[in-house]
Gaussian input, Z-matrix of N, CA and C with variables (Angstrom, degrees):
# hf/3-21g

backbone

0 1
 N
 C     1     B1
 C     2     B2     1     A1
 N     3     B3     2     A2     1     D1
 C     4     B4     3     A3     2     D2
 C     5     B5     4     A4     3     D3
 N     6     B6     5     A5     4     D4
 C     7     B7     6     A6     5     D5
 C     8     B8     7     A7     6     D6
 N     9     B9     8     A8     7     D7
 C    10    B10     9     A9     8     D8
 C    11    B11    10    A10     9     D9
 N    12    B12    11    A11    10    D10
 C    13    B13    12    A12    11    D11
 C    14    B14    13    A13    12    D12
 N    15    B15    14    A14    13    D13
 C    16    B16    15    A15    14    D14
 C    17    B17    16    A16    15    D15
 N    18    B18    17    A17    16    D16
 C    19    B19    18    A18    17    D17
 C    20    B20    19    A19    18    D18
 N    21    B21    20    A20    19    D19
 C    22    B22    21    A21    20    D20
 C    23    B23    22    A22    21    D21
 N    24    B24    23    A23    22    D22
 C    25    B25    24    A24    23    D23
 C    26    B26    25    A25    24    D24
 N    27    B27    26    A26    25    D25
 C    28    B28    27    A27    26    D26
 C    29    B29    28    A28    27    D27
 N    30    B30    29    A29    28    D28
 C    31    B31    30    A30    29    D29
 C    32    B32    31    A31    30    D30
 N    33    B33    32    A32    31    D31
 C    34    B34    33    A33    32    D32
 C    35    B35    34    A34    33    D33
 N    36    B36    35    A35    34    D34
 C    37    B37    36    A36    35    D35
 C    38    B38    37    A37    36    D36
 N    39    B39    38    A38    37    D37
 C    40    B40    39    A39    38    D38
 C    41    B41    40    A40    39    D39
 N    42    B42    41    A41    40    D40
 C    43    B43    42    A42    41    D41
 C    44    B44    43    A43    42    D42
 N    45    B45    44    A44    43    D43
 C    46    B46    45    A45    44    D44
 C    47    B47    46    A46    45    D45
 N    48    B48    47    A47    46    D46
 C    49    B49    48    A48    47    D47
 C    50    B50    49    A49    48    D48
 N    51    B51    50    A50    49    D49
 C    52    B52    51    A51    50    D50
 C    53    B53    52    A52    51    D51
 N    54    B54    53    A53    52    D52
 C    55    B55    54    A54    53    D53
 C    56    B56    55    A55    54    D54
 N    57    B57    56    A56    55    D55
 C    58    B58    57    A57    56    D56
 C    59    B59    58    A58    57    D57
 N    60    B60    59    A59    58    D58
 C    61    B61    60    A60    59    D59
 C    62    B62    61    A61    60    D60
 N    63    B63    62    A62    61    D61
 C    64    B64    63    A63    62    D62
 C    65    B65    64    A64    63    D63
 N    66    B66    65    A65    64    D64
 C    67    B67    66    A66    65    D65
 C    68    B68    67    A67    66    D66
 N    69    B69    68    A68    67    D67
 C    70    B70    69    A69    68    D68
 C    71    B71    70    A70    69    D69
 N    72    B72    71    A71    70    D70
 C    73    B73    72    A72    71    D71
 C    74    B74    73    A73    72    D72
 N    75    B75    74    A74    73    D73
 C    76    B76    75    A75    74    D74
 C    77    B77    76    A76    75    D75
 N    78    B78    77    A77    76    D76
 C    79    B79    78    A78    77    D77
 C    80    B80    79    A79    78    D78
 N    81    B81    80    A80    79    D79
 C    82    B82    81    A81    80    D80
 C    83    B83    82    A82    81    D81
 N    84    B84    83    A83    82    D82
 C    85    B85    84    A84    83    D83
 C    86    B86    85    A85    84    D84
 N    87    B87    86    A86    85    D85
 C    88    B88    87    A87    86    D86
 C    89    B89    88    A88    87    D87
 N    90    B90    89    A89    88    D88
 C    91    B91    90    A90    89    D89
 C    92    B92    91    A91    90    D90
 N    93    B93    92    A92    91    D91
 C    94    B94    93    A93    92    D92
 C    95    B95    94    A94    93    D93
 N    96    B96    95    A95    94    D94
 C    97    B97    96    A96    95    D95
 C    98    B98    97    A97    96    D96
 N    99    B99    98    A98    97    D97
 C   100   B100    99    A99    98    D98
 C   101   B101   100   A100    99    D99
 N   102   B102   101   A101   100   D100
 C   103   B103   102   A102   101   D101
 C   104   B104   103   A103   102   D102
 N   105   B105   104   A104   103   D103
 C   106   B106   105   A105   104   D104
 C   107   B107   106   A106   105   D105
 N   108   B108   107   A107   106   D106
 C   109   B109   108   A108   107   D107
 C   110   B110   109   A109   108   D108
 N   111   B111   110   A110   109   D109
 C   112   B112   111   A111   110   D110
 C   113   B113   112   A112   111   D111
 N   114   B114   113   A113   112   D112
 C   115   B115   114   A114   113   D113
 C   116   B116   115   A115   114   D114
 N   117   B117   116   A116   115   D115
 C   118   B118   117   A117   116   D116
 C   119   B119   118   A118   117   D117
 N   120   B120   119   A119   118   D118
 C   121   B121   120   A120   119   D119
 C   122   B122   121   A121   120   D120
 N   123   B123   122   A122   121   D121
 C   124   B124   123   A123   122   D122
 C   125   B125   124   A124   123   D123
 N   126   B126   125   A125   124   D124
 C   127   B127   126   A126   125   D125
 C   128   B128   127   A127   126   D126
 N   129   B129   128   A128   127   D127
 C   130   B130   129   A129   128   D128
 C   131   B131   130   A130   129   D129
 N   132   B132   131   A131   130   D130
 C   133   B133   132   A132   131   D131
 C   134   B134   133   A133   132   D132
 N   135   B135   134   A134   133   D133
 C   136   B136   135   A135   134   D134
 C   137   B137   136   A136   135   D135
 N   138   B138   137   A137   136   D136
 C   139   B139   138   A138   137   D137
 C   140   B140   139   A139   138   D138
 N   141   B141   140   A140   139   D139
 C   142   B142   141   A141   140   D140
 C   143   B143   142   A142   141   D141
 N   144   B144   143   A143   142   D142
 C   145   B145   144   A144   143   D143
 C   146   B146   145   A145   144   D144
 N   147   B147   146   A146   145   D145
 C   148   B148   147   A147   146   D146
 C   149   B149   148   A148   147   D147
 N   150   B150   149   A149   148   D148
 C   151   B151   150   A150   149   D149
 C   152   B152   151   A151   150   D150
 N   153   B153   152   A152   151   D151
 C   154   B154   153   A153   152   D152
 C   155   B155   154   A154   153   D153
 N   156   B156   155   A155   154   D154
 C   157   B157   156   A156   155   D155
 C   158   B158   157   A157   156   D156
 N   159   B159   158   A158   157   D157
 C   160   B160   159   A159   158   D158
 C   161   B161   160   A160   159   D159
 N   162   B162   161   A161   160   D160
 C   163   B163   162   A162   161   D161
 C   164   B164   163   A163   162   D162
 N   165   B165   164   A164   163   D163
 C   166   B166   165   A165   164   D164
 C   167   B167   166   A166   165   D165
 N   168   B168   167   A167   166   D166
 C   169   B169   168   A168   167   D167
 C   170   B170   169   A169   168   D168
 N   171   B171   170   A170   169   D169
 C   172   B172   171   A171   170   D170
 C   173   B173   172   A172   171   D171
 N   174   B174   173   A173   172   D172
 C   175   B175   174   A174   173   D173
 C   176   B176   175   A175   174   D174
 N   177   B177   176   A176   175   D175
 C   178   B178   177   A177   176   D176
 C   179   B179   178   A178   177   D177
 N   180   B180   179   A179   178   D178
 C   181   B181   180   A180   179   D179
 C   182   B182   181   A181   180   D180
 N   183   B183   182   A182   181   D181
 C   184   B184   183   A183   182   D182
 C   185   B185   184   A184   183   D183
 N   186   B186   185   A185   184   D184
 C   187   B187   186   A186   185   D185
 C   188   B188   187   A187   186   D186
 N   189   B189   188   A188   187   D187
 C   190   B190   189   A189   188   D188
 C   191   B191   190   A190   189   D189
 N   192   B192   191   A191   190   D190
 C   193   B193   192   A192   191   D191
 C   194   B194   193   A193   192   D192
 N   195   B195   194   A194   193   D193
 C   196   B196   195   A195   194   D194
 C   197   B197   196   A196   195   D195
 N   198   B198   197   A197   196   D196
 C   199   B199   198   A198   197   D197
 C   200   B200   199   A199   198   D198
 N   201   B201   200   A200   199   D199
 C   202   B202   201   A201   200   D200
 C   203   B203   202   A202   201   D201
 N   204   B204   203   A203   202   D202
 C   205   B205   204   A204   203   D203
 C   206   B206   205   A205   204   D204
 N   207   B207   206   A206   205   D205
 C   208   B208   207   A207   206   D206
 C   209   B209   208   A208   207   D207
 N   210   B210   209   A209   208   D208
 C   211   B211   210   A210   209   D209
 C   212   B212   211   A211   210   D210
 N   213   B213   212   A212   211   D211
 C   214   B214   213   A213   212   D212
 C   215   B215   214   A214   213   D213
 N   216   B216   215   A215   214   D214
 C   217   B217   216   A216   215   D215
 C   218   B218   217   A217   216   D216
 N   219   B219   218   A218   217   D217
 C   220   B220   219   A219   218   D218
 C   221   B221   220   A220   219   D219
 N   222   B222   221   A221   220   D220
 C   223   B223   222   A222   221   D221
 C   224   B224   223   A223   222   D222
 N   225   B225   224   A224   223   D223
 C   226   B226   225   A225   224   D224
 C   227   B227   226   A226   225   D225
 N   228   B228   227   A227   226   D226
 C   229   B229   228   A228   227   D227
 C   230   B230   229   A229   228   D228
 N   231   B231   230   A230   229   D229
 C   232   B232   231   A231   230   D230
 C   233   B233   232   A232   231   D231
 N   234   B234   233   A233   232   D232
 C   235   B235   234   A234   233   D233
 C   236   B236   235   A235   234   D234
 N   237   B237   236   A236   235   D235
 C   238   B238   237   A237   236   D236
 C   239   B239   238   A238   237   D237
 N   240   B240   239   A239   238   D238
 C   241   B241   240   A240   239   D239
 C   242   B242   241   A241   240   D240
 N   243   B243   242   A242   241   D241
 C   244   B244   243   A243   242   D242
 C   245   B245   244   A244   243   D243
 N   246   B246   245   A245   244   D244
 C   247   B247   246   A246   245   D245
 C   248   B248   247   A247   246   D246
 N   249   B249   248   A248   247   D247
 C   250   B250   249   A249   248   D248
 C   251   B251   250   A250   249   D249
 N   252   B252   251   A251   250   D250
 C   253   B253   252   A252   251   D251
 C   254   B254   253   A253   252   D252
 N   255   B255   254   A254   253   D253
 C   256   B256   255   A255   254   D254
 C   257   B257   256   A256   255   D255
 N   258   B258   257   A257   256   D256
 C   259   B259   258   A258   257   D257
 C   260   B260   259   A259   258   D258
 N   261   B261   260   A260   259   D259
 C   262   B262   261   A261   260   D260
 C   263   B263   262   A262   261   D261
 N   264   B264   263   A263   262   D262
 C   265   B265   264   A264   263   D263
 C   266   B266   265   A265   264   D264
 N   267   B267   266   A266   265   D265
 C   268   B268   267   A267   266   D266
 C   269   B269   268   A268   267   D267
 N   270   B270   269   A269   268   D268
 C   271   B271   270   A270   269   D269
 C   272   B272   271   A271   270   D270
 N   273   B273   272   A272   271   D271
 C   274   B274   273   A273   272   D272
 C   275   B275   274   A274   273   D273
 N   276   B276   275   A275   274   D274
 C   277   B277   276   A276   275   D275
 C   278   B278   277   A277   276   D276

   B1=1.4483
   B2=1.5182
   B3=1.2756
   B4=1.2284
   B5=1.5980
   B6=1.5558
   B7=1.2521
   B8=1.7577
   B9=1.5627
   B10=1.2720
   B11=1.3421
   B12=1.3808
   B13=1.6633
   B14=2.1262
   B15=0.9508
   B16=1.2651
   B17=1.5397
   B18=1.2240
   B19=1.5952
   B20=1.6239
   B21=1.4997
   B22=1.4559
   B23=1.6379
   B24=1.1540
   B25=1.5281
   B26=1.3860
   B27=1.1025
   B28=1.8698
   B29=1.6250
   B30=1.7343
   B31=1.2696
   B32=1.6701
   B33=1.3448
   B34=1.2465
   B35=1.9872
   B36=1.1785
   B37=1.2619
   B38=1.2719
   B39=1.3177
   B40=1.8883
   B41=1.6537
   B42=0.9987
   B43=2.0794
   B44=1.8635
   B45=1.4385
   B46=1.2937
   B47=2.0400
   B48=0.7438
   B49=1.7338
   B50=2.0678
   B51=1.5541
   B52=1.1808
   B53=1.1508
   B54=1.5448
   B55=1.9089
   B56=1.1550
   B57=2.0739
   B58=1.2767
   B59=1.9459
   B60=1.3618
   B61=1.5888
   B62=1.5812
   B63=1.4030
   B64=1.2918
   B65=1.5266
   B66=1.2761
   B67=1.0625
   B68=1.6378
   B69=2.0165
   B70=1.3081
   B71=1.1684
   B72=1.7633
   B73=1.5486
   B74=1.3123
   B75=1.2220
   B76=1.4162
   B77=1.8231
   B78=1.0265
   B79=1.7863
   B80=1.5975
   B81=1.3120
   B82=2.2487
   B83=1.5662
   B84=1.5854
   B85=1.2939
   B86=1.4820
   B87=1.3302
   B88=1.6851
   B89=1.9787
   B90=1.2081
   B91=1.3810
   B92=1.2848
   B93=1.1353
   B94=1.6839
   B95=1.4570
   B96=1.7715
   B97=2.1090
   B98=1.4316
   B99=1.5146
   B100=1.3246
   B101=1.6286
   B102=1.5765
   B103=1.6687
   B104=2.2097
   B105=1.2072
   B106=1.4872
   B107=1.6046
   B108=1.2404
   B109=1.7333
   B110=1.6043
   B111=1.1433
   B112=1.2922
   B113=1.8681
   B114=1.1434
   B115=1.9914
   B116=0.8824
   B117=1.3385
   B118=2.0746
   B119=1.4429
   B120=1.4459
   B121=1.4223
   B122=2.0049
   B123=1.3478
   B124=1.0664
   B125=1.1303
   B126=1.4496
   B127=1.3753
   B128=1.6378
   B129=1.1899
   B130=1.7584
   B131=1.2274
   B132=1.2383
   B133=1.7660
   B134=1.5587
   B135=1.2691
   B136=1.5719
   B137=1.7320
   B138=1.6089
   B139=1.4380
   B140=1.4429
   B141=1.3688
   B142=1.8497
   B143=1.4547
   B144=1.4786
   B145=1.6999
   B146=1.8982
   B147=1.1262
   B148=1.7086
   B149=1.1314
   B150=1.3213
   B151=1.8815
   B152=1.3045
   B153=1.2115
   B154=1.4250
   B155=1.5493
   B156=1.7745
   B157=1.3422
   B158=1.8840
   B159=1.3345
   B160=1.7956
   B161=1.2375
   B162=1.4954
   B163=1.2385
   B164=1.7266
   B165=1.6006
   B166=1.8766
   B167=1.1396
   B168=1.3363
   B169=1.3792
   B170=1.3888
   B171=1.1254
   B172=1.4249
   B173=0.9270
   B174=1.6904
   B175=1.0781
   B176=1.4059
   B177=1.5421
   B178=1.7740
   B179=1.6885
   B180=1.2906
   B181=1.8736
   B182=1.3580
   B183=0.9474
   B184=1.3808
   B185=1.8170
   B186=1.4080
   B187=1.2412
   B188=1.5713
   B189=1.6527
   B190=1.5063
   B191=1.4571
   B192=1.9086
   B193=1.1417
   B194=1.5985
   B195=1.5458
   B196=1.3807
   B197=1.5472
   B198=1.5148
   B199=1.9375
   B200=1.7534
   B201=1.1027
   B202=1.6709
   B203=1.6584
   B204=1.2047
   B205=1.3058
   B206=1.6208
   B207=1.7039
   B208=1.3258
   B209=1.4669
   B210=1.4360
   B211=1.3480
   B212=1.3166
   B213=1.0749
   B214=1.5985
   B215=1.3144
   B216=1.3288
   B217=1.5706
   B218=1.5978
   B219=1.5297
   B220=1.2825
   B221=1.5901
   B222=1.5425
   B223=1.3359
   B224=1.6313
   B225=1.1642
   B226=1.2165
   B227=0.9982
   B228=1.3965
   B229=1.8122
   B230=1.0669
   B231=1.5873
   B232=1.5311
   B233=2.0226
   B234=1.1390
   B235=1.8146
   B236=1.8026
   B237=1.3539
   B238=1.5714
   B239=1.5082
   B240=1.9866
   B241=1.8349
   B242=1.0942
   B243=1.3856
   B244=1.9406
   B245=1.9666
   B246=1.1600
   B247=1.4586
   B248=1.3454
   B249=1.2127
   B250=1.8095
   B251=1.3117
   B252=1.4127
   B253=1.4967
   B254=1.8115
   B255=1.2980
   B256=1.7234
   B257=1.3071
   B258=1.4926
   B259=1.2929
   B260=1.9926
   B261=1.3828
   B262=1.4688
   B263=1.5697
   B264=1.2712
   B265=1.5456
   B266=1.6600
   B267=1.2481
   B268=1.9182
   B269=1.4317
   B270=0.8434
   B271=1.7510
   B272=1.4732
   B273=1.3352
   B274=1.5094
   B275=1.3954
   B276=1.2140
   B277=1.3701
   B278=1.9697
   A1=108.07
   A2=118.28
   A3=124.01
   A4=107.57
   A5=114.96
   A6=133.70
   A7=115.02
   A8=101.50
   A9=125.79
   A10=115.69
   A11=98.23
   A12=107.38
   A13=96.34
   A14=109.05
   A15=111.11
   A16=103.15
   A17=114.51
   A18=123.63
   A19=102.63
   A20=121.72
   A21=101.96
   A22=103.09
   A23=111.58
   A24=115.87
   A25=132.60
   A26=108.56
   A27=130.62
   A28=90.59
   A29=117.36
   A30=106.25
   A31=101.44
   A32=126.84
   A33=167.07
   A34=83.45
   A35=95.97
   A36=107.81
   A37=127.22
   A38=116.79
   A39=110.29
   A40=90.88
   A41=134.03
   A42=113.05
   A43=82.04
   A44=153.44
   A45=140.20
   A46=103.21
   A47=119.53
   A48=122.66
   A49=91.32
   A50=97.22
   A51=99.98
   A52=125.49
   A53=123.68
   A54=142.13
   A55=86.24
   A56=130.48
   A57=120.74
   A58=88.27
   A59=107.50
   A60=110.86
   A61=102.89
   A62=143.78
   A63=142.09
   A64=98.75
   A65=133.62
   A66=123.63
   A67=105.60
   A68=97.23
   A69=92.87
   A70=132.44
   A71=112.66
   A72=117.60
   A73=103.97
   A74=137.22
   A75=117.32
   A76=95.87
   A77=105.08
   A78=94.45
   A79=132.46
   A80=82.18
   A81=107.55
   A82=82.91
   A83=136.73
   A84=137.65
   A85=102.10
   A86=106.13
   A87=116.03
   A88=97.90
   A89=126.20
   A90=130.31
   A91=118.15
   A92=103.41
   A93=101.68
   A94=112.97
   A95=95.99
   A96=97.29
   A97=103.11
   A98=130.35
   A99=134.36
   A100=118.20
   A101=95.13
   A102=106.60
   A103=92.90
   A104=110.96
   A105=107.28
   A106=110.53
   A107=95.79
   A108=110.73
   A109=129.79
   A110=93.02
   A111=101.99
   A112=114.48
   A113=101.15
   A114=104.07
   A115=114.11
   A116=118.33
   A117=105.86
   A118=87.93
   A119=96.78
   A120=131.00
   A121=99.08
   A122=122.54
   A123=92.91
   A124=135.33
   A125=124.80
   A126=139.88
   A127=125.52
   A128=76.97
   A129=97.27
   A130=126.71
   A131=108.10
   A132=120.89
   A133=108.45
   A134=123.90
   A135=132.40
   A136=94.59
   A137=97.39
   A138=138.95
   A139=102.01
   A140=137.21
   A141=139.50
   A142=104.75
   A143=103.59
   A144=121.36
   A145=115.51
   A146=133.57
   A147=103.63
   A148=136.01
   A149=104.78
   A150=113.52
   A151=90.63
   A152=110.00
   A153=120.94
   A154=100.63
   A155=127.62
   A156=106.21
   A157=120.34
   A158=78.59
   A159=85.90
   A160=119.37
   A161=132.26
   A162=122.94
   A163=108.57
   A164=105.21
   A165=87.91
   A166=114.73
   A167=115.02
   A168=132.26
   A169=115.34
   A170=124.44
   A171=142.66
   A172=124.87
   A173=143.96
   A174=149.91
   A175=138.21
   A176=109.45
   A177=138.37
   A178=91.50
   A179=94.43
   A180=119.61
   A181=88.63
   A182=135.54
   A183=115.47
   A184=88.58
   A185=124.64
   A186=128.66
   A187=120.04
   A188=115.97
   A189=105.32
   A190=91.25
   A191=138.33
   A192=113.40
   A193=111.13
   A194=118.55
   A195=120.32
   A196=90.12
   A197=100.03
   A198=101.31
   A199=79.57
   A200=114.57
   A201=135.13
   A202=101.67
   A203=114.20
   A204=106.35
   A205=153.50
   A206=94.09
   A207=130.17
   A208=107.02
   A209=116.63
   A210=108.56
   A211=140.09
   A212=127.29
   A213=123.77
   A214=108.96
   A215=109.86
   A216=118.76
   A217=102.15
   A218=127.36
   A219=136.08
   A220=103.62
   A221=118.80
   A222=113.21
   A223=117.98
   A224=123.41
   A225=119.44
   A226=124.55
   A227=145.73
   A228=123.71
   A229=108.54
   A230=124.13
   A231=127.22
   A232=97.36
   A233=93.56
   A234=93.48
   A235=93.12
   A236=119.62
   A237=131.35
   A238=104.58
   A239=82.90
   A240=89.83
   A241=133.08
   A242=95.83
   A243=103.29
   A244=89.98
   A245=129.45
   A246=139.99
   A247=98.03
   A248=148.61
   A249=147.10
   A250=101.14
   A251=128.50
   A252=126.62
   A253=109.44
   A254=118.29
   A255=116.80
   A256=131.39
   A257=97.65
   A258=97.43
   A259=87.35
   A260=105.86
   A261=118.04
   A262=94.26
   A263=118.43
   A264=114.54
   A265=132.46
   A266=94.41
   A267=98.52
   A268=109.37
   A269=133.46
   A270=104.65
   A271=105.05
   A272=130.88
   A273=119.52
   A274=111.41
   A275=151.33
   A276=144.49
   A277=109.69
   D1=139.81
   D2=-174.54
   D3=-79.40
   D4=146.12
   D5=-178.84
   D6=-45.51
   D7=-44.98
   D8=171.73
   D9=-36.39
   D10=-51.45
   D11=-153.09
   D12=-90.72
   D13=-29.01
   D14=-173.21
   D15=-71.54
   D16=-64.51
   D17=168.26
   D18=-31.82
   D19=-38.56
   D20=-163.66
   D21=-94.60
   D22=-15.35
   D23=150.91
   D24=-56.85
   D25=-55.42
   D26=172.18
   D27=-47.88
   D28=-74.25
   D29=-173.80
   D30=-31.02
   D31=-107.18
   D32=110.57
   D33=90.04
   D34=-63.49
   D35=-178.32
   D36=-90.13
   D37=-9.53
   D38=154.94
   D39=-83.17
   D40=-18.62
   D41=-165.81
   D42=-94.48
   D43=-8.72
   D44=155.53
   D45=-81.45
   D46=0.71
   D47=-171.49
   D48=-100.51
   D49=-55.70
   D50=-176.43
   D51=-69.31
   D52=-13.14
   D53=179.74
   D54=-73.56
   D55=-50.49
   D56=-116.63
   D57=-106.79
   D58=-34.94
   D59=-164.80
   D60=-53.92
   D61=-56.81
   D62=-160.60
   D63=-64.07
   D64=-25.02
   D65=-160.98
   D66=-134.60
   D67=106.00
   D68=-169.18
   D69=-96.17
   D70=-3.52
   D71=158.80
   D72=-62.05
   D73=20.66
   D74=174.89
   D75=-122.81
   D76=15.65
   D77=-177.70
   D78=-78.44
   D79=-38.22
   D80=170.21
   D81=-54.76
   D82=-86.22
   D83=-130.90
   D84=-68.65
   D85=-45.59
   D86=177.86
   D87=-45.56
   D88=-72.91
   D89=164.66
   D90=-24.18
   D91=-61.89
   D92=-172.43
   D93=-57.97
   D94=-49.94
   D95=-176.10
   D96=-61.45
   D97=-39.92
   D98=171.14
   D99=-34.03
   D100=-55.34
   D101=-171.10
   D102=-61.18
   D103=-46.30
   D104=-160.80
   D105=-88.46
   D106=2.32
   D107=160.47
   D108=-84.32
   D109=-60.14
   D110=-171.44
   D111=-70.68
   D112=156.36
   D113=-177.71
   D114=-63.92
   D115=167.03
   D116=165.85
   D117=-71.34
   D118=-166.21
   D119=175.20
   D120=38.33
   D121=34.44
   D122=-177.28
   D123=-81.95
   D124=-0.45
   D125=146.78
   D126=-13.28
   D127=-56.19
   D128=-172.12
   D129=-62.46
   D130=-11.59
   D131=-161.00
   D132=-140.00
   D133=115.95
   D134=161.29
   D135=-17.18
   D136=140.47
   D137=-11.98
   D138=-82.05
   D139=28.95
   D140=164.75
   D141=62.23
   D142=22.66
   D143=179.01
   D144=-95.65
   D145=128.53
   D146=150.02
   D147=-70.11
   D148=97.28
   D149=-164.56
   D150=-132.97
   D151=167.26
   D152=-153.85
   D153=-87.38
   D154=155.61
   D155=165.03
   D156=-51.93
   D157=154.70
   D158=162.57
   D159=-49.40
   D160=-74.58
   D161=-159.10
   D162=-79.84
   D163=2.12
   D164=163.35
   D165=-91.86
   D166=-11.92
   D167=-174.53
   D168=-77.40
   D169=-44.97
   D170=134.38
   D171=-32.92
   D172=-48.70
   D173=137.13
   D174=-35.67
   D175=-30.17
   D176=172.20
   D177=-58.55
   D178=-59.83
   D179=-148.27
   D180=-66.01
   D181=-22.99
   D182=-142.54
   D183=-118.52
   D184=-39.43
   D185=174.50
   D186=-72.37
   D187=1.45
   D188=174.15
   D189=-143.81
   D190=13.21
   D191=155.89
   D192=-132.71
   D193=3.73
   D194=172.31
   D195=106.93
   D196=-115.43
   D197=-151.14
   D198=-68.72
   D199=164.18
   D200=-176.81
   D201=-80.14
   D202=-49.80
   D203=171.39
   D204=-89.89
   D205=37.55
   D206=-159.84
   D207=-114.29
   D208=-44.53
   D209=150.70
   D210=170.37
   D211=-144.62
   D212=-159.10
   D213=-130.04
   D214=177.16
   D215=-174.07
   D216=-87.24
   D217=116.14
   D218=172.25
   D219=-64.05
   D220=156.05
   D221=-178.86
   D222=-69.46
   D223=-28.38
   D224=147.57
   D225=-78.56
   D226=29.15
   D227=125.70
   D228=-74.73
   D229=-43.54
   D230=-163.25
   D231=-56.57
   D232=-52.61
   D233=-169.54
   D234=-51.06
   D235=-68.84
   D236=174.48
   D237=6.62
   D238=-75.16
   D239=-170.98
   D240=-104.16
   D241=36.24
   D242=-179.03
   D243=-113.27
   D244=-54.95
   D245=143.05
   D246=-22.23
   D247=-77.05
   D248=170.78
   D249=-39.71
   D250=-65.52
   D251=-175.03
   D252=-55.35
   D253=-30.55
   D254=165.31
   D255=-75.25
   D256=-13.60
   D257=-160.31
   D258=-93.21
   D259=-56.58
   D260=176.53
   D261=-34.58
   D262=-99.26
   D263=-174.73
   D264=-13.10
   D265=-46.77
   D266=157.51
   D267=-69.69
   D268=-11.68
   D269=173.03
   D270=-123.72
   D271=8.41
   D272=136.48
   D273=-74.19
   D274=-39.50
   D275=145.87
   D276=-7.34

């Protein structure tokens, strides 16, 4: 995997760390989507982060901003859909 692409992951996921830290009713959900994001074994493999694979990640990017390298999740989407992911979960309950 190219250096490129990891770095834009690494970013990607301290600016969702940085949406998620001020706001701590959002920390369980942030975890949970984390846990059902990230690969197994992701330890093992640059950047030794739980970040999503590359090419779904690539695939995310590319299905809610067009060309893939145009952009990222602003801190208000991340809050958006972690708040969407709580709210959903209570009414499958």
């Amino acid at each position: 995997m190219s250096e490129d692409r990891t770095a834009g992951r690494t970013r990607a996921a301290l600016a969702v760390a940085r949406a998620v830290a001020p706001r701590p009713r959002l920390w369980g959900e942030a975890l949970s989507t984390l846990s059902r994001l990230a690969p197994e074994r992701w330890w093992r493999h640059p950047p030794f982060l739980p970040v999503p694979d590359a090419d779904y990640w690539r695939f995310r990017m590319h299905t809610a901003y067009g060309d893939e390298g145009k952009g990222r999740p602003t801190t208000a989407e991340v809050v958006d859909y972690l708040q969407w992911c709580q709210r959903t979960r209570r009414w499958r309950r």
